[in-house]
C-alpha positions, -999 to +999 in steps of 0.1 A: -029+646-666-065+637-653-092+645-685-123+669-675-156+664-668-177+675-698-205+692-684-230+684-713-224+646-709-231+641-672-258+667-671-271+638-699-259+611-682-285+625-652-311+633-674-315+599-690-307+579-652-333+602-638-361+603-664-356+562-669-365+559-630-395+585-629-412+563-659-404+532-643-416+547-611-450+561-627-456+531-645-451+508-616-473+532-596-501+525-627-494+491-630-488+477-596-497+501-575-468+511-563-466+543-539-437+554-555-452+585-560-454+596-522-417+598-525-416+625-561-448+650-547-426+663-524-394+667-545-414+677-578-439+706-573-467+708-598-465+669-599-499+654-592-514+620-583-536+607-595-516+614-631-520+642-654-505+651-685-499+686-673-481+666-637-456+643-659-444+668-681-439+690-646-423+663-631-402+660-661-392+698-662-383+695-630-364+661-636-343+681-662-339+710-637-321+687-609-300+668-642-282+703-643-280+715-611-263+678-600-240+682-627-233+715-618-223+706-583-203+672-599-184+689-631-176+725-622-156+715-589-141+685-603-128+705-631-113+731-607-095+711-585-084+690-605-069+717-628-053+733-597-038+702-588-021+698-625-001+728-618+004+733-585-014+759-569 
């Protein structure tokens, strides 16, 4: 019998990968000048360079956002097929 994805923990699981790698990005892009930022405008609307408060905590909204959606897309299918496997159907 294969377990089942628990939503909560890979919607977590994203959230932590994903913020972890925005902050490194941003502070690599403050630090080193890095252009890492050219790559999060486009995916993150309402996230602004040069930094604001009011762009991070956007960017981070957003980050949470796509942390559920991915999960969404990873857990609810998984779950599915996997339990029509187990009996059968």
């Amino acid at each position: 019998m294969k377990p089942a994805l628990n939503f909560r923990a890979v919607s977590l699981t994203f959230l932590i990968a994903f913020s972890i790698s925005y902050i490194l990005c941003i502070a690599g892009g403050l630090v080193f000048d890095w252009r890492m930022y050219e790559s999060w405008a486009p995916l993150l609307p309402g996230f602004t360079w040069p930094l604001t408060i009011g762009g991070f905590f956007i960017g981070l909204l957003w980050i949470v956002g796509y942390s559920l959606y991915g999960a969404a897309l990873l857990v609810f299918p998984y779950n599915y097929f996997t339990q029509q496997s187990r009996y059968g159907q």
